[in-house]
N, CA, C and O atoms as a GROMACS GRO file, in nm:
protein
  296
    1UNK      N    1  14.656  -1.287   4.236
    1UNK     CA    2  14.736  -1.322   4.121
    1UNK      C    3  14.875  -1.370   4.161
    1UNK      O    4  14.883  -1.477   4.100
    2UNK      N    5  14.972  -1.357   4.217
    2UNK     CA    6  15.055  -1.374   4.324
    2UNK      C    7  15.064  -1.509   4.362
    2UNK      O    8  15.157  -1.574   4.313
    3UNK      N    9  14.983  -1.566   4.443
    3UNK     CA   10  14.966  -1.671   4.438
    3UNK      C   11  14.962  -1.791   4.394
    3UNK      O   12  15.009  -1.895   4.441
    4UNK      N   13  14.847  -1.750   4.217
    4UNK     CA   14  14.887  -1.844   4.100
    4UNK      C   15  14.999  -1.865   4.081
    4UNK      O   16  15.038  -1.982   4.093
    5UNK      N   17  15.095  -1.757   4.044
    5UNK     CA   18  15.268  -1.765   4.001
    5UNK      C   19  15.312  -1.834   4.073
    5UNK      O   20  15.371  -1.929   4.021
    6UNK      N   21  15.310  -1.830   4.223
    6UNK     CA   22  15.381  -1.912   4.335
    6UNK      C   23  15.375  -2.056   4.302
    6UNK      O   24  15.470  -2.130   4.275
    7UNK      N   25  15.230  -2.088   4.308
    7UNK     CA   26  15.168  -2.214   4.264
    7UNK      C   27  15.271  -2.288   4.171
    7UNK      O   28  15.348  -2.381   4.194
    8UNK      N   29  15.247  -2.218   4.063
    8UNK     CA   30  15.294  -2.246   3.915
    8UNK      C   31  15.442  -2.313   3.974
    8UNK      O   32  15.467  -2.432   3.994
    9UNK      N   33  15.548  -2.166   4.001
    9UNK     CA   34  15.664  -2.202   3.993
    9UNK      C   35  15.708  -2.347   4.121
    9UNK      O   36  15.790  -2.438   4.106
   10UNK      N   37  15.624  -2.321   4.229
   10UNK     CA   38  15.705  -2.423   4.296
   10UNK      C   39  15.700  -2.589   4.244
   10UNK      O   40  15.787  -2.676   4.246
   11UNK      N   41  15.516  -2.590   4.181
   11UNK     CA   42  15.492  -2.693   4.065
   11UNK      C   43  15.626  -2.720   3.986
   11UNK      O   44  15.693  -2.823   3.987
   12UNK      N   45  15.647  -2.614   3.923
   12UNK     CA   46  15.790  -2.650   3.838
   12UNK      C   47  15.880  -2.680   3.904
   12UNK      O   48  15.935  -2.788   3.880
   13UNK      N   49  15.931  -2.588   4.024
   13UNK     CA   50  16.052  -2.627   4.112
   13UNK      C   51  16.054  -2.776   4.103
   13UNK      O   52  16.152  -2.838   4.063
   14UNK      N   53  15.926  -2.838   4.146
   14UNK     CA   54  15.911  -2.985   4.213
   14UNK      C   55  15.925  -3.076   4.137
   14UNK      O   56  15.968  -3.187   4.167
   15UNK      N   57  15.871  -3.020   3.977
   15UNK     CA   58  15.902  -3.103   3.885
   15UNK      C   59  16.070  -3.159   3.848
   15UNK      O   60  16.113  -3.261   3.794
   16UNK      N   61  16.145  -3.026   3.912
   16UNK     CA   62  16.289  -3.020   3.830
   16UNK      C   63  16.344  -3.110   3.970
   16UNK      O   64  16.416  -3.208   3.951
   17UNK      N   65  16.312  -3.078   4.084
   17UNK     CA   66  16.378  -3.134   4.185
   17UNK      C   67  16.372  -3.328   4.172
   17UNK      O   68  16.459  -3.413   4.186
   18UNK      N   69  16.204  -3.336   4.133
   18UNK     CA   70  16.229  -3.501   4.077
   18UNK      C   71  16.261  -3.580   4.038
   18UNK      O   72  16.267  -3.699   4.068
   19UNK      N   73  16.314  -3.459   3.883
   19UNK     CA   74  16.419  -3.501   3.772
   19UNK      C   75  16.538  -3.485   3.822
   19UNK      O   76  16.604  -3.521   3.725
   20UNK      N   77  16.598  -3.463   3.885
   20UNK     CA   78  16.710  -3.411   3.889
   20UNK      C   79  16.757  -3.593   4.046
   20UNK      O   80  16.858  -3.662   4.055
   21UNK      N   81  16.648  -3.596   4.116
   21UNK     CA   82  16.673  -3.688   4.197
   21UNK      C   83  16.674  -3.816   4.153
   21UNK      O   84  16.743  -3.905   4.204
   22UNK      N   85  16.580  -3.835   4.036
   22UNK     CA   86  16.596  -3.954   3.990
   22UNK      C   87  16.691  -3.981   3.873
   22UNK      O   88  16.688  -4.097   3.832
   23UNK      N   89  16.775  -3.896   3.811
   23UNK     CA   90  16.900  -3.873   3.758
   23UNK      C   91  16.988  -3.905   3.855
   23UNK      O   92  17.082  -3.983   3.836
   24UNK      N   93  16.966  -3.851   3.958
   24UNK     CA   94  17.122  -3.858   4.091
   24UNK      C   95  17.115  -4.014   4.116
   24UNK      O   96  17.219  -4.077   4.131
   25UNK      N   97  16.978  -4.082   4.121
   25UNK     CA   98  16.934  -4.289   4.163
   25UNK      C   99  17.004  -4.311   4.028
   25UNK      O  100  17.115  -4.352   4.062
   26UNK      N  101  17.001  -4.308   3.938
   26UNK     CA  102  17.061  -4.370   3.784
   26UNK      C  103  17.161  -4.382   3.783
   26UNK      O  104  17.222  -4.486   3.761
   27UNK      N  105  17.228  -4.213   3.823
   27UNK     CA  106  17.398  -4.211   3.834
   27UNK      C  107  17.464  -4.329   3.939
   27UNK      O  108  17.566  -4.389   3.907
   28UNK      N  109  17.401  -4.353   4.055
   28UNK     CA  110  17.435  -4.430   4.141
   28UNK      C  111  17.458  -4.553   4.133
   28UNK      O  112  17.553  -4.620   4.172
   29UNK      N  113  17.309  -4.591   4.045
   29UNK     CA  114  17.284  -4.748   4.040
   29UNK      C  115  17.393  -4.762   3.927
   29UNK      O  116  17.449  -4.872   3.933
   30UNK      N  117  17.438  -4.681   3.826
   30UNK     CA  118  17.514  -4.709   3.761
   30UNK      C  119  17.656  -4.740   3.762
   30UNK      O  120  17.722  -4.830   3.710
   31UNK      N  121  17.708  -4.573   3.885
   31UNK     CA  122  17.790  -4.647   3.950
   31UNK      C  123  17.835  -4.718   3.995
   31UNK      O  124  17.952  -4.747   3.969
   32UNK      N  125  17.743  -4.796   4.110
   32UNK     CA  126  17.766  -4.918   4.178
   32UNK      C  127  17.732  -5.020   4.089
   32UNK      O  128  17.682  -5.109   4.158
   33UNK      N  129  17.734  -5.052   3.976
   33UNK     CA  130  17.748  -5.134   3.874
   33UNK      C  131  17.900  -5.150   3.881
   33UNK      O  132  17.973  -5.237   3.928
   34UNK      N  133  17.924  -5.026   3.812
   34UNK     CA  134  18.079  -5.033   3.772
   34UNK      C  135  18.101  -5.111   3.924
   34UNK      O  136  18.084  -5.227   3.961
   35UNK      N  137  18.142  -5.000   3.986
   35UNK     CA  138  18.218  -5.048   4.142
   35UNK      C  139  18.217  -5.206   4.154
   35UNK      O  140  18.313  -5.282   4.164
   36UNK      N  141  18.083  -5.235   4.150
   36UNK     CA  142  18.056  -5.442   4.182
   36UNK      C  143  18.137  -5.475   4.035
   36UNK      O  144  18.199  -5.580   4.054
   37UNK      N  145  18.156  -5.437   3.925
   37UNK     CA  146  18.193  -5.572   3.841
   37UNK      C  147  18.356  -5.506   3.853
   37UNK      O  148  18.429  -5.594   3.809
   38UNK      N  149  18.436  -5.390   3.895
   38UNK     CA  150  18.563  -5.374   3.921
   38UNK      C  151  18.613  -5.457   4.022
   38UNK      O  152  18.713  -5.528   4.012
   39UNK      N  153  18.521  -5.443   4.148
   39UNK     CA  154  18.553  -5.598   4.254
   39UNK      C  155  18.542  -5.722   4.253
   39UNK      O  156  18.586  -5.809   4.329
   40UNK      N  157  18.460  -5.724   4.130
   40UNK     CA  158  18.444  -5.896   4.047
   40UNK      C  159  18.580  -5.943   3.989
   40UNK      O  160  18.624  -6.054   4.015
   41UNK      N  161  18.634  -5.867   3.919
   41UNK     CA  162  18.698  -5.889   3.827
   41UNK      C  163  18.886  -5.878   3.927
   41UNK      O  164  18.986  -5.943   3.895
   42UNK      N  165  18.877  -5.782   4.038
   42UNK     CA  166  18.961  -5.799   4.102
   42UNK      C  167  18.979  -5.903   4.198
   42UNK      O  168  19.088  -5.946   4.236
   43UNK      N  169  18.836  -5.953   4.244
   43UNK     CA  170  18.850  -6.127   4.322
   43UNK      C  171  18.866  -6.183   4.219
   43UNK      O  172  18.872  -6.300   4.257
   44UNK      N  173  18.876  -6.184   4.126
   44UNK     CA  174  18.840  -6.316   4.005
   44UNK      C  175  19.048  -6.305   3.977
   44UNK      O  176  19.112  -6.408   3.998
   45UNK      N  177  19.081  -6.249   3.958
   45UNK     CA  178  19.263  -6.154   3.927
   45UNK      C  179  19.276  -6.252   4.033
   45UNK      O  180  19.321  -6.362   4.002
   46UNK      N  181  19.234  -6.222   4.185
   46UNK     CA  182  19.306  -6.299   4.294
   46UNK      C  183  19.292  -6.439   4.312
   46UNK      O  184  19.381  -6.511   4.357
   47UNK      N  185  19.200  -6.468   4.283
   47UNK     CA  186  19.178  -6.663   4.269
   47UNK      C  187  19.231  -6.721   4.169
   47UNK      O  188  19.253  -6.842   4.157
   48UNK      N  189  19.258  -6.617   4.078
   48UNK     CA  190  19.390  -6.699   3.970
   48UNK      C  191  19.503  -6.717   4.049
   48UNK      O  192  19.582  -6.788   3.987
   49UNK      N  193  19.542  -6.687   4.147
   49UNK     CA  194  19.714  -6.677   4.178
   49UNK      C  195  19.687  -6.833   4.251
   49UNK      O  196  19.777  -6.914   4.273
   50UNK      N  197  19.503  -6.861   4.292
   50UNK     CA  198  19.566  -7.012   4.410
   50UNK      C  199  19.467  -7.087   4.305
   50UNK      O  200  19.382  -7.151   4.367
   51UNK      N  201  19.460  -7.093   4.219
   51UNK     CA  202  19.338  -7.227   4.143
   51UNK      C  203  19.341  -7.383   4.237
   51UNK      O  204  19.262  -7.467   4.196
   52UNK      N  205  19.423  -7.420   4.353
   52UNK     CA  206  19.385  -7.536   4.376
   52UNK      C  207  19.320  -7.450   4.514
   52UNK      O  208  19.294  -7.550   4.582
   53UNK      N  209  19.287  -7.361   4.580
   53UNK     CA  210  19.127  -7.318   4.617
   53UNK      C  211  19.005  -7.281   4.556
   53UNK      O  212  18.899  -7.285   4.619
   54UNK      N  213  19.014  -7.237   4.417
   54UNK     CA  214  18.952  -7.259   4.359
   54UNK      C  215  18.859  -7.379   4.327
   54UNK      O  216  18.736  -7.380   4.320
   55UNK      N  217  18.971  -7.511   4.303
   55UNK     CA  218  18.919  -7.592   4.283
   55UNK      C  219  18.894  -7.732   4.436
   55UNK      O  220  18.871  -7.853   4.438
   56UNK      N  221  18.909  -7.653   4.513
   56UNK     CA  222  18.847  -7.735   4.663
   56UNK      C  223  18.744  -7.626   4.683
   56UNK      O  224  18.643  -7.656   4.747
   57UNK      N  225  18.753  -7.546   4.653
   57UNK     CA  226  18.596  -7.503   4.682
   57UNK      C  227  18.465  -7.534   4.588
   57UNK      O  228  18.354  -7.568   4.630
   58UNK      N  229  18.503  -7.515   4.452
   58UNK     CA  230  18.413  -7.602   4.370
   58UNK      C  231  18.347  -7.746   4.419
   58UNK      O  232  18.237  -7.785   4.380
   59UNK      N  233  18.435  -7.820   4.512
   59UNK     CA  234  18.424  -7.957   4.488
   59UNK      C  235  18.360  -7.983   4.621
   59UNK      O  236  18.292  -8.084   4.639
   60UNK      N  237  18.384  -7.876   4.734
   60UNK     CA  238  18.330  -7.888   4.826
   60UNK      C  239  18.179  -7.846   4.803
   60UNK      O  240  18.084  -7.899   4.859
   61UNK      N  241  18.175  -7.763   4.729
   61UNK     CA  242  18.054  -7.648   4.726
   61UNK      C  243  17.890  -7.793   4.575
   61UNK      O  244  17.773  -7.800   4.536
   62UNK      N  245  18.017  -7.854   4.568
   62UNK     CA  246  17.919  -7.956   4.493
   62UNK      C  247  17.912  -8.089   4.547
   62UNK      O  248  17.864  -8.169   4.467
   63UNK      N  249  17.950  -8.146   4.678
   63UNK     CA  250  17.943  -8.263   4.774
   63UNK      C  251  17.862  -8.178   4.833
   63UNK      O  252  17.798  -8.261   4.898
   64UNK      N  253  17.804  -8.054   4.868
   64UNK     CA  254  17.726  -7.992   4.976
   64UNK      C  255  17.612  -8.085   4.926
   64UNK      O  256  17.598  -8.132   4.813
   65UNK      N  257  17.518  -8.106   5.055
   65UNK     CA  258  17.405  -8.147   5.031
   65UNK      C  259  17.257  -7.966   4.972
   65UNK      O  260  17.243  -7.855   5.022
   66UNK      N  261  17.200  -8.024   4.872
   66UNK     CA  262  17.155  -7.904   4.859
   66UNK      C  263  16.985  -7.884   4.945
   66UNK      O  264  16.884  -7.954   4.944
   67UNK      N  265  17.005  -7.812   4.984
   67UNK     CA  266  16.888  -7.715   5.043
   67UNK      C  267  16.760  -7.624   4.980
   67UNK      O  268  16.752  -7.510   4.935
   68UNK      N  269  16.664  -7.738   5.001
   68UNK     CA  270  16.560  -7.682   5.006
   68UNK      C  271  16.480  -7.595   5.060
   68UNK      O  272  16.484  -7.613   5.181
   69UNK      N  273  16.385  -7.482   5.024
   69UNK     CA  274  16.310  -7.414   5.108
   69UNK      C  275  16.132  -7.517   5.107
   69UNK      O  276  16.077  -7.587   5.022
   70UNK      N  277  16.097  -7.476   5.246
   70UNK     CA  278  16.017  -7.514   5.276
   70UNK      C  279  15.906  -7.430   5.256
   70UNK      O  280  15.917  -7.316   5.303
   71UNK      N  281  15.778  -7.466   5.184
   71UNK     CA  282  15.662  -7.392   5.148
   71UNK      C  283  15.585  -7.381   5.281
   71UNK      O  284  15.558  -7.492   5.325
   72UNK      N  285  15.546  -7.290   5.350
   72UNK     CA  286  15.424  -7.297   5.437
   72UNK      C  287  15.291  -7.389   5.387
   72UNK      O  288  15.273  -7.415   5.268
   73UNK      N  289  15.209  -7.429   5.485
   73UNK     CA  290  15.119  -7.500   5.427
   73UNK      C  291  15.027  -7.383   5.460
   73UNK      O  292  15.038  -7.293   5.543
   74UNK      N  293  14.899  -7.423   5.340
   74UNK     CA  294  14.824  -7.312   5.296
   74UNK      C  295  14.666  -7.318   5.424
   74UNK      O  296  14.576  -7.233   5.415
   0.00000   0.00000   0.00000
């Protein structure tokens, strides 16, 4: 009888430990949301101060020749 209980509870343990880990991935991914659009928004703050790099990089970045990927043949 002993045994069953063991069973049981570590079943549960494992259940809570899952939940609890894939709560901790959510918190994260959420975090690092925030974090990436706070560093977005702080490069974006800093390319206002030079807009004529701004705008040589636009112009370079659209004279680029564009690049294709190549399909393997089947």
């Amino acid at each position: 009888m002993p045994r069953y209980l063991d069973e049981a509870q570590s079943h549960v343990s494992t259940d809570a430990k899952s939940r609890r880990k894939l709560l901790d991935q959510r918190r994260m991914e959420y975090r690092r949301a925030i974090e990436s659009y706070a560093e977005r928004r702080q490069l974006q703050q800093q390319l206002l101060d030079f807009p004529e790099l701004v705008a040589a990089n636009y112009l370079a970045a659209a004279q680029a020749p564009v690049r294709r990927s190549v399909q393997p043949g089947r």
